[in-house]
N, C-alpha and C positions, 0 to 999 in steps of 0.2 A: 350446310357445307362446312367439312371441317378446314379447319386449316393445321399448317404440318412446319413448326423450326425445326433446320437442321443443325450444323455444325457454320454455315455461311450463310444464316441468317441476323441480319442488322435490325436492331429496334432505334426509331427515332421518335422525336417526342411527340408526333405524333401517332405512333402505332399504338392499337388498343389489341390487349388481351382479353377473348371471349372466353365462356368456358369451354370450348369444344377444340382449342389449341391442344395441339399435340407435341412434346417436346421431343428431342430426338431419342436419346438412349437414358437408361434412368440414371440420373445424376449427372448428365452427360453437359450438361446448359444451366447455369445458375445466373443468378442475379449479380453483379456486383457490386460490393458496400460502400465501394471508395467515395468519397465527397465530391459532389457533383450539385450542381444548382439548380438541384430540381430534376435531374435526369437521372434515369435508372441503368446502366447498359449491362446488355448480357454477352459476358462472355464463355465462348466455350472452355471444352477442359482442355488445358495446357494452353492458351493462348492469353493469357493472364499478362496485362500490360509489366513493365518492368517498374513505375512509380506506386502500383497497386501491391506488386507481390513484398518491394521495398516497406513500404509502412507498416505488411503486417510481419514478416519476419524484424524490424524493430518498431516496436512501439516505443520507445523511448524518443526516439526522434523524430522533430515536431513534421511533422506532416505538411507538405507544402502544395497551396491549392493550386489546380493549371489557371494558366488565365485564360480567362471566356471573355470571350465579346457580351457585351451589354444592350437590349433591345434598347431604342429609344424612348424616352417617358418615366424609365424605373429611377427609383431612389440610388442607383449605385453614386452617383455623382456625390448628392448630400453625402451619403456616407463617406464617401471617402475625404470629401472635402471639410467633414467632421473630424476622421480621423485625423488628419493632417493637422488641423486646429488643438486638437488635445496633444500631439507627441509635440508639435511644438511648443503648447503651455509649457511639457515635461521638461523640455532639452535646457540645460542651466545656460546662463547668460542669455535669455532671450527678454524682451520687452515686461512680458508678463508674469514675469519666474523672482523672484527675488530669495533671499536667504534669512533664516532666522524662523523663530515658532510664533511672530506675530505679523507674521507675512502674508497679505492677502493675496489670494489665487483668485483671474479672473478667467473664464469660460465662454467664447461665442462659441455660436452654434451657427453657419450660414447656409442659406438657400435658395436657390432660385425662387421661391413662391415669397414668400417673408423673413424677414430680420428679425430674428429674438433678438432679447434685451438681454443686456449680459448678465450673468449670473455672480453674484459676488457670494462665496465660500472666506466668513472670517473663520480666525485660528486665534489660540494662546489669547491673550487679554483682549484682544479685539471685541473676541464672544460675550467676554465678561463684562465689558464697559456699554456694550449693545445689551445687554441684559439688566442691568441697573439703571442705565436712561428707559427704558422701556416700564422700570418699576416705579422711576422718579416719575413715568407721562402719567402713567397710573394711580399713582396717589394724589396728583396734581389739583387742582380747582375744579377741574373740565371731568373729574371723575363724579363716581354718586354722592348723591348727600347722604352725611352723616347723619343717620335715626339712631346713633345706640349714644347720643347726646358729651360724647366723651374732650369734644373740643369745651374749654374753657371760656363762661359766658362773662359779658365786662362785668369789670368791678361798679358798685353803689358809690355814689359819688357823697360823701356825709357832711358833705356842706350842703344839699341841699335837701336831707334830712330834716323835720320840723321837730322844734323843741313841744313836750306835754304845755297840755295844759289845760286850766281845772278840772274842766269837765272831764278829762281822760282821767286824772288823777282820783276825781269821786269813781268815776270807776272801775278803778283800782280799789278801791276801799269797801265799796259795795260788792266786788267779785270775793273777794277776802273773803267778806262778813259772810255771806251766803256759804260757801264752802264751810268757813270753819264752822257755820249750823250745823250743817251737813252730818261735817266730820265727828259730830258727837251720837250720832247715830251709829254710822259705818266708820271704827276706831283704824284707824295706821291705814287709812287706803284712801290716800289725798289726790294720786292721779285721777282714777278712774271718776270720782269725785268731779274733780275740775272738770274733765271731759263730757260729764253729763250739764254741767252746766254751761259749758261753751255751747253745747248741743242748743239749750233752751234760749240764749240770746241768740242767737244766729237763728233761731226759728226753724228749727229740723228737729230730726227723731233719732232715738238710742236702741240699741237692739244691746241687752246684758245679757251673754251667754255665759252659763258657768254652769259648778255643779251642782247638788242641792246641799243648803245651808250654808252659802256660801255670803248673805244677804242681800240677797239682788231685788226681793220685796223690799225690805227697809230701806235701802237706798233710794227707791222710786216713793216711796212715801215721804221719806224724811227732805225730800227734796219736796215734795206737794205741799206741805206742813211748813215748812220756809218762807213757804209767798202764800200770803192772804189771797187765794184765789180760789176758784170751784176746781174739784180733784175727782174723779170715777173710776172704780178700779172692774176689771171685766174678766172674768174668771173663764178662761178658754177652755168650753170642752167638745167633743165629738159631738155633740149634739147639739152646740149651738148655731144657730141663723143668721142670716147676712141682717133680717128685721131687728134681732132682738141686741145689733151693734149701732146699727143706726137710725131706728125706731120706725116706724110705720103710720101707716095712715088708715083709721077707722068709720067705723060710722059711727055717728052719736046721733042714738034716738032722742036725745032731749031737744037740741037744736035743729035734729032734720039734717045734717050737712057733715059732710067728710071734715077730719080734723085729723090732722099729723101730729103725735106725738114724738116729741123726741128721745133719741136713746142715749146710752152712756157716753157716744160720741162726744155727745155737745158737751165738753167739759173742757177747761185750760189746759187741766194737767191728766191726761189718762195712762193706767195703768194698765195693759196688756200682758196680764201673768199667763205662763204656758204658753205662749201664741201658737207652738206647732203642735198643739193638739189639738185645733181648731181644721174643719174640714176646708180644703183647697177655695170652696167656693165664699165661707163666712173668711176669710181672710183676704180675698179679690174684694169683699165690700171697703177694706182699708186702704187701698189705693189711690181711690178720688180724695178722701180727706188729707192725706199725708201728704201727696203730692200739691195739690191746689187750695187745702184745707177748705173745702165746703164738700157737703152731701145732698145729691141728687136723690131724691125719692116720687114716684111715681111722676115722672116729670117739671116736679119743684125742686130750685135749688135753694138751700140753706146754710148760711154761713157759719161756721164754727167761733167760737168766743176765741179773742186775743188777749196775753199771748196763748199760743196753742203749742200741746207738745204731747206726741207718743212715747212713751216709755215701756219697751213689748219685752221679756224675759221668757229664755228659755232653755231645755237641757240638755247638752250636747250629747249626752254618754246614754240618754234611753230614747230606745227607737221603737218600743212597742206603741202602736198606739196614738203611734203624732204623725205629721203631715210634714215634711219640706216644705220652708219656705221658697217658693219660685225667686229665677232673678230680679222680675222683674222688683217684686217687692223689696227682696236684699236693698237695691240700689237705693231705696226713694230712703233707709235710715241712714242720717245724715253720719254718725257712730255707730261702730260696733264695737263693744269693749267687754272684758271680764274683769269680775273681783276680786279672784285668787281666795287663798288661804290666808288666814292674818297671821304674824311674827310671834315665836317663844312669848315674846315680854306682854306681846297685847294680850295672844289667849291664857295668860296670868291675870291681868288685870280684868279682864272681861269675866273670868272666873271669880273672882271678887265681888261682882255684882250679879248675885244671883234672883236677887230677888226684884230688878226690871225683867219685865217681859214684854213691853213695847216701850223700845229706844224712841223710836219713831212719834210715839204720841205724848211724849215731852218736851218736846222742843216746842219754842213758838214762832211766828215769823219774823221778818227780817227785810224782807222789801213786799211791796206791793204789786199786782197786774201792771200802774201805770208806771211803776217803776223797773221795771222789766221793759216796757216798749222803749223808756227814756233812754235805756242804757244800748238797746237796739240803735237809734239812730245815732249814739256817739261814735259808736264801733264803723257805722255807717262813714267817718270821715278819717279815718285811719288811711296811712299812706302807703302804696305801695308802688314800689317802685318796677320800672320792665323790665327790670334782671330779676327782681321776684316773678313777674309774670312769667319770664322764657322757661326760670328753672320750672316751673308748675308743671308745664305744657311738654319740659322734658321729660318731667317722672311720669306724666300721664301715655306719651308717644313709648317711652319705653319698657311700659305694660303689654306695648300692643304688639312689641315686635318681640319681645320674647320667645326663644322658643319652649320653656316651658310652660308657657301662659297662652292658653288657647281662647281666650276673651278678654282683652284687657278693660281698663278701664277707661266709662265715657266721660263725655264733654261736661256732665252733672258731678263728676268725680273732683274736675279739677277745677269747676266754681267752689262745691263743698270745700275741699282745701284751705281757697284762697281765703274764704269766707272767714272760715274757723281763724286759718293762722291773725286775721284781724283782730277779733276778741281777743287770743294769745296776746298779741301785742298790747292793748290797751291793758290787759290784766296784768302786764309784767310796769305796767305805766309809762307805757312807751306808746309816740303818735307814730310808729312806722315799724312796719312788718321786718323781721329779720330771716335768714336762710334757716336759724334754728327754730325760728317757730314753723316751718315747713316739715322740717325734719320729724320736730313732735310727733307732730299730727299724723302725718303720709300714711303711721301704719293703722291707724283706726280709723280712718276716713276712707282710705282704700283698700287695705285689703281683704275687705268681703266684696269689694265689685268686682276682682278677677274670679277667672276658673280656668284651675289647673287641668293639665294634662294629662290623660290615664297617665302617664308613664313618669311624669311627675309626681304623681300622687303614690305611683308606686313605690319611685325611688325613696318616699316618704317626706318631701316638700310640701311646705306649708304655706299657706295665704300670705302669713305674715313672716316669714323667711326671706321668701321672694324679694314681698317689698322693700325687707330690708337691706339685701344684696341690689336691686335696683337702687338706694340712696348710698349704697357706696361707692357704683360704678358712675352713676352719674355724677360731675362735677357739680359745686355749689360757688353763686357767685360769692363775692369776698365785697367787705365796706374798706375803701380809702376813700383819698383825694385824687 
């Protein structure tokens, strides 16, 4: 059925248009645009309301909507009774209005169903002083803990500091003597010196990286040759075995019965030349001893002689041919230190003596085995105080949060430490650890136990860079009263 508008047809909201409506003449009925709530009405041609033809012959002049009646239940009310609430915020001299740029503006919104809560709009300083309490809540107590250790730890209290005595001061004198043995071997290089000997009373191991001919053999010798002790030196190559480091267990036809031999292990002082030429697996045999110092073999354990100490050297700059030490292993050497080049003035005087060719096998000793454990347990009673402990435990935490330190260093990083800075102290003949003997140490104690981050490594940062900008940024405690 079609249906047919004329010129005196009415649309109301509800009339629908199908498609089979027929208008009257063409262009004869249009729609009109005027604003309306939702209603569309058509008017014919020429009977164009007078408020309709008004707005479009000016558009400049604002357009004023008729007023309609409101179904019951619609939002007009809200609205309007919103409206009302904002021109009144506007109109000056009202409750809410006040004058000036730090004048707050408040806002309800009311309605029959709920009451908003007023809206507070600051201005001018207002914002700013709500923005600084906000920062002051923020930095407050109630915010995160501080891990990048930068708060100031108490000062040492040095009255309750202990005066030396003998016994530290013999050990003062035995650290000397031993060193300057040392130093007649390896000329102008009294740190690295020290540091391997700190290494030996604290009972850990040295890892000497450097270049070749730099004497990082003589130095592991001429430290063995010092102390009247049993010394094995073990020449790392690709083809040696996990057996032929810690010895094995055979059959002996004479007696009929298994018998273990021991290997170069079993010695005081061992010598580990080359160690990263050694394959992944004969280098895993070094673990159990260095860490626990005994060797498991075939289900027997064996204890290593005391004192016991690793001494492993090796060459940073040739890669053909050697093996990465794992981390795991890195960790268990208590140091890692190089010997550098020696000074103008030494390689003159070294040139002078040309005709020694083992420094090393001239010297004699200078303390004993039992005088090595004696000087252990003095070290053993050195003071440290827990502003020494916190600082420890902050350069070790601020390993771990670095972000260019993708592993920092463990819990064995900042025993090692502590340990060392002990023997520091009794060598300087002092019963009580200082911040500087932390400082010493930090960078040869730790930094072979982090691992950088490609992007670290690229930007061309080093192990021992690091560490060092982590012992600037962290605060050090200070000694008063």
């Amino acid at each position: 059925m079609n249906e047919h508008l004329d010129d005196a047809t009415q649309l109301s909201d509800a009339t629908r248009l199908s498609d089979n409506t027929n208008m009257s003449e063409p262009d004869a009925t249009r729609i009109s645009t005027a604003p309306h709530d939702g209603v569309q009405t058509v008017h014919p041609e020429g009977n164009t309301p007078a408020w309709a033809s008004a707005s479009s012959s000016s558009p400049s002049k604002p357009m004023v909507r008729p007023s309609l009646p409101q179904r019951p239940g619609t939002s007009g009310a809200k609205a309007t009774n919103a409206a009302k609430d904002v021109k009144a915020a506007k109109t000056p001299g009202s409750p809410a209005t006040g004058h000036g740029p730090n004048t707050a503006k408040t806002v309800k919104t009311t309605g029959p169903a709920k009451t908003a809560a007023p809206v507070t709009v600051s201005t001018g300083s207002q914002a700013h002083a709500a923005k600084t309490a906000n920062a002051a809540t923020r930095g407050s107590g109630a915010a995160k803990p501080d891990r990048s250790g930068t708060s100031r730890p108490s000062p040492i209290d040095s009255g309750l500091l202990p005066e030396p005595t003998d016994e530290i001061r013999d050990f003062r004198d035995s650290f000397n003597a031993l060193v300057g043995n040392i130093s007649k071997v390896v000329v102008g290089k009294t740190m690295p010196i020290k540091e391997c000997v700190t290494a030996l009373l604290v009972g850990g191991h040295v890892l000497l990286e450097d270049n070749p001919g730099t004497g990082k053999t003589q130095l592991a010798r001429g430290l063995a040759n010092s102390i009247s002790t049993s010394f094995k030196r073990i020449q790392f190559t690709p083809d040696l075995l996990p057996s032929d480091v810690v010895g094995v267990t055979f059959y002996d036809q004479k007696t009929g019965d298994f018998t273990f031999r021991e290997g170069p292990i079993f010695a005081s002082i061992v010598l580990a030349d080359e160690i990263n030429r050694a394959s992944p697996k004969t280098q895993s045999a070094l673990l159990e001893v260095m860490e626990e110092q005994k060797v498991t073999v075939d289900g027997e354990t064996h204890d290593v002689p005391q004192p016991f100490i690793v001494i492993a050297t090796q060459n940073p700059i040739e890669q053909l041919g050697t093996y990465k030490l794992p981390e795991a292993q890195m960790d268990r050497f208590l140091i890692k230190t190089s010997i550098g080049y020696p000074g103008h003035d030494v390689s003159v005087d070294i040139l002078k003596q040309l005709d020694i060719t083992d420094r090393a096998g001239q010297i004699e000793p200078v303390l004993s085995g039992e005088d090595v454990m004696r000087l252990r347990e003095v070290a053993s009673s050195i003071y440290v105080d827990d502003a020494i402990r916190e600082y420890v435990v902050r350069l070790v935490e601020a390993t771990r949060h670095d972000e260019k330190i993708m592993v920092g260093a463990s819990m064995r990083g900042a025993l090692a430490l502590t340990r060392c800075a002990r023997i520091w102290a009794a060598a300087d003949g002092r019963a009580y650890v200082v911040p500087d003997d932390i400082k010493d140490l930090a960078v040869p104690v730790l930094a072979h136990r982090i691992t950088l981050t490609p992007e670290a490594t690229f930007d061309g940062a080093t192990d021992e860079s690091l560490i060092a900008r982590i012992l600037e940024d962290v605060p050090s405690p200070t000694i008063g009263r």
